[in-house]
C-alpha positions as CSV (number, residue, x, y, z in Angstrom):
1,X,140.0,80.9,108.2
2,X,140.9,82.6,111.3
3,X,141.2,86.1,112.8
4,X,143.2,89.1,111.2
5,X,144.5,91.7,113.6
6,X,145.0,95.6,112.5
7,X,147.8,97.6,114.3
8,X,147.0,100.9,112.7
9,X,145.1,103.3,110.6
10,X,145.1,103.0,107.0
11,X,143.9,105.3,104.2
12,X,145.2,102.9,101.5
13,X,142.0,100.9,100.3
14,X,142.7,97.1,101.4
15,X,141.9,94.5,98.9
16,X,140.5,91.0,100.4
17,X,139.2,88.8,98.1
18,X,140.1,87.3,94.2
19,X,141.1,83.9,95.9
20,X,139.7,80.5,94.7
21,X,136.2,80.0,96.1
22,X,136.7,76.5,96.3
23,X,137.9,76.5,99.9
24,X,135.8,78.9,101.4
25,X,136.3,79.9,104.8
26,X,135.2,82.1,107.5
27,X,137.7,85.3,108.5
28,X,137.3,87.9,111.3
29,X,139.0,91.1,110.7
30,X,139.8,92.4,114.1
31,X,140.7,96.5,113.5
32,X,141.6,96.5,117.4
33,X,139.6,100.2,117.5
34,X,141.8,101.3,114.8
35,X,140.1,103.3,111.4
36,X,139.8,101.7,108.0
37,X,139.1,103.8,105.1
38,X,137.8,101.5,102.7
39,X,137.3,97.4,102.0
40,X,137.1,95.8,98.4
41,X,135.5,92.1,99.3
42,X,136.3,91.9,95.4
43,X,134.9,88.2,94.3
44,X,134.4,86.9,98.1
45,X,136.0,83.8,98.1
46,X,135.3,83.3,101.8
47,X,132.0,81.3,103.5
48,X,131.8,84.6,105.9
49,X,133.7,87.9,107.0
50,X,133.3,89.7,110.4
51,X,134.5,92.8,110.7
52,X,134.6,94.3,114.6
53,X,135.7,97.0,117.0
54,X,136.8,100.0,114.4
55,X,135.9,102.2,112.0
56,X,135.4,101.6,108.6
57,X,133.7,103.7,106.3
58,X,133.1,101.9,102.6
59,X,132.8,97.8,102.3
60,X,132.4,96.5,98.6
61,X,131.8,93.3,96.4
62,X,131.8,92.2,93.5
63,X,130.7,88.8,94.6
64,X,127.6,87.2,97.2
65,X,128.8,88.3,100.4
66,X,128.3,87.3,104.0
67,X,129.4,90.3,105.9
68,X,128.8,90.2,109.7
69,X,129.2,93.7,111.2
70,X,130.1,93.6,115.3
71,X,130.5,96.8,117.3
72,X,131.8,99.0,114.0
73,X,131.7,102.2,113.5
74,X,130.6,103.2,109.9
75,X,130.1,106.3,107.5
76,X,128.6,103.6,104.8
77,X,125.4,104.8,103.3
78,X,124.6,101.6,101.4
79,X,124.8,97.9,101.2
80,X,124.0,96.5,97.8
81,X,122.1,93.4,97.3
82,X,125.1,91.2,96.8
83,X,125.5,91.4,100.9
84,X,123.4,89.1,103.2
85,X,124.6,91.2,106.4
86,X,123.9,90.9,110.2
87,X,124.2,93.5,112.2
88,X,124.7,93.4,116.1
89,X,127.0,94.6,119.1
90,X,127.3,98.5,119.6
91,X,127.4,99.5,115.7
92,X,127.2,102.7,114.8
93,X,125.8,104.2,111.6
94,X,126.7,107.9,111.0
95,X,124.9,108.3,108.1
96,X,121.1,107.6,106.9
97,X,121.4,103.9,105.2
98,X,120.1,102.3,102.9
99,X,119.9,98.2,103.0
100,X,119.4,96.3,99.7
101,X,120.3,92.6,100.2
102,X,119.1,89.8,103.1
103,X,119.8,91.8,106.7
104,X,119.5,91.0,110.0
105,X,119.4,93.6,112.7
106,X,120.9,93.0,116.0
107,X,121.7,95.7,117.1
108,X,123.5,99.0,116.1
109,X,122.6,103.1,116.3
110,X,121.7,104.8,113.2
111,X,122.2,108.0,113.6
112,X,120.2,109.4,110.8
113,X,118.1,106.9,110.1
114,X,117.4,103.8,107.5
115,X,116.3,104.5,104.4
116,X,112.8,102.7,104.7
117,X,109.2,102.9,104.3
118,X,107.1,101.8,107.3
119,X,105.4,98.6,108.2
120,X,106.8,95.4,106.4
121,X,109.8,96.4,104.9
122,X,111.0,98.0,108.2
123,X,110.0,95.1,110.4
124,X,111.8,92.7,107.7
125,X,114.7,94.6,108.8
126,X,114.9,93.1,112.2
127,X,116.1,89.8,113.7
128,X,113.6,87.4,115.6
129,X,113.0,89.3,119.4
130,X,114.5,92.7,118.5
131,X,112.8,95.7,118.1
132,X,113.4,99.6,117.0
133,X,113.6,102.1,119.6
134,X,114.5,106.2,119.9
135,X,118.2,106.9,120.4
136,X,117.4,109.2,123.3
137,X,114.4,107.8,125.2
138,X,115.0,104.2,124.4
139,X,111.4,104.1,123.6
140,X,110.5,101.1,121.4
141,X,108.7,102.5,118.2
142,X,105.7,101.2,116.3
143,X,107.5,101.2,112.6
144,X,104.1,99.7,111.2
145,X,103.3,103.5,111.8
146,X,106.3,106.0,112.8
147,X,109.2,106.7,109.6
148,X,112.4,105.6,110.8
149,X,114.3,108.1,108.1
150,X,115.9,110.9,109.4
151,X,115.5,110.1,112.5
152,X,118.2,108.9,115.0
153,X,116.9,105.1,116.5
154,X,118.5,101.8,117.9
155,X,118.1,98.4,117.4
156,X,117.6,97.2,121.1
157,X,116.0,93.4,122.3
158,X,112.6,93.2,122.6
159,X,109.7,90.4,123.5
160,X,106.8,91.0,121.6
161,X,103.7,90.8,123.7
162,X,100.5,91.4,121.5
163,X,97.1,93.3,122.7
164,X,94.1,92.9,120.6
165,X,96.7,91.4,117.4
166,X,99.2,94.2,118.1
167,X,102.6,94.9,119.4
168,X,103.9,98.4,120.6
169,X,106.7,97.4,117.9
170,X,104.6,97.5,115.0
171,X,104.8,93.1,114.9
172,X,101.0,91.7,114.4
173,X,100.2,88.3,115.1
174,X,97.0,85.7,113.7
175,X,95.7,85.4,116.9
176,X,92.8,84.7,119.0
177,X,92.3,85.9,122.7
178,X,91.9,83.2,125.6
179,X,91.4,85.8,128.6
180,X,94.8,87.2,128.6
181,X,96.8,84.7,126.9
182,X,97.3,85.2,123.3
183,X,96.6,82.0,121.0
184,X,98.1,81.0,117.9
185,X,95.4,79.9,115.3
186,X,97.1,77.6,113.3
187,X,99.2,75.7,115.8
188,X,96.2,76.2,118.8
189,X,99.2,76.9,121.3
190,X,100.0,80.5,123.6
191,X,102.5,83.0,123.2
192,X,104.8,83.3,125.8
């Protein structure tokens, strides 16, 4: 376990992984705003690895992998299903991306986009109380409706507050209507 410091660029691909999985752990690689070219998770022996404040612009495994991404900056244009990622801080995404495995979206800029169709599968995307929104404007977008491919957005917080079943996120609740306050129907108890 523990937290690995970088003290420069490399364009060597770095190798981090082919340990014994019995004594998994949880690592931090720290690139201190410095640039790595490439990252070769190999069989992930580790419980976790966060990666933070760089640039780093392929991650791979050959392995389940819990990859925490923290205010990176990434040409990545894909994360297979072997990675159950979060995603949070000030990332940035310089290419469109495609997400295949378990992720959580806490943040992050994608500056052309996620590869996604609308509704569901881009409101899967998100973690609990956040919400996309456009680059420029910072205006929350209704993915149940609006592409979010091609087009530059940010993952920002947001507090869901439904009209008529509806969020201006896209989110939809079950929900019945006592004067203003929204109602859950199977638990009988209002939304905050």
């Amino acid at each position: 376990g523990g937290t690995a410091y970088f003290g420069r660029d490399t364009n060597a691909p770095l190798k981090a992984g082919n340990g014994e999985p019995a004594n998994k752990m949880d690592i931090t690689l720290d690139l201190q705003g410095h640039k790595v070219n490439a990252l070769d998770l190999q069989n992930f022996p580790y419980n976790s690895v966060t990666i933070k404040n760089g640039t780093i612009n392929d991650i791979a495994t050959s392995a389940p992998a819990v990859l925490i991404l923290d205010s990176v900056t990434t040409g990545a244009e894909y994360f297979n299903n072997q990675f159950t990622l979060t995603v949070k801080g000030n990332c940035v995404f310089q290419h469109q991306v495609i997400f295949l495995g378990k992720t959580q979206l806490q943040g992050g800029t994608f500056q052309d986009g996620i590869r996604v169709e609308p509704g569901e599968q881009a409101l899967a995307l998100l973690a609990e109380g956040y919400a996309f929104a456009d680059t420029d404007d910072s205006e929350i977008l209704n993915v149940s409706e609006v592409s979010i491919q091609s087009r530059s957005v940010k993952v920002v917080e947001h507090t869901c507050q439904y009209q008529n079943g509806k969020c201006v996120c896209g989110r939809s609740c079950d929900c019945a209507y006592d004067g203003l306050a929204a109602v859950d129907m199977l638990d009988k108890k209002p939304y905050d």
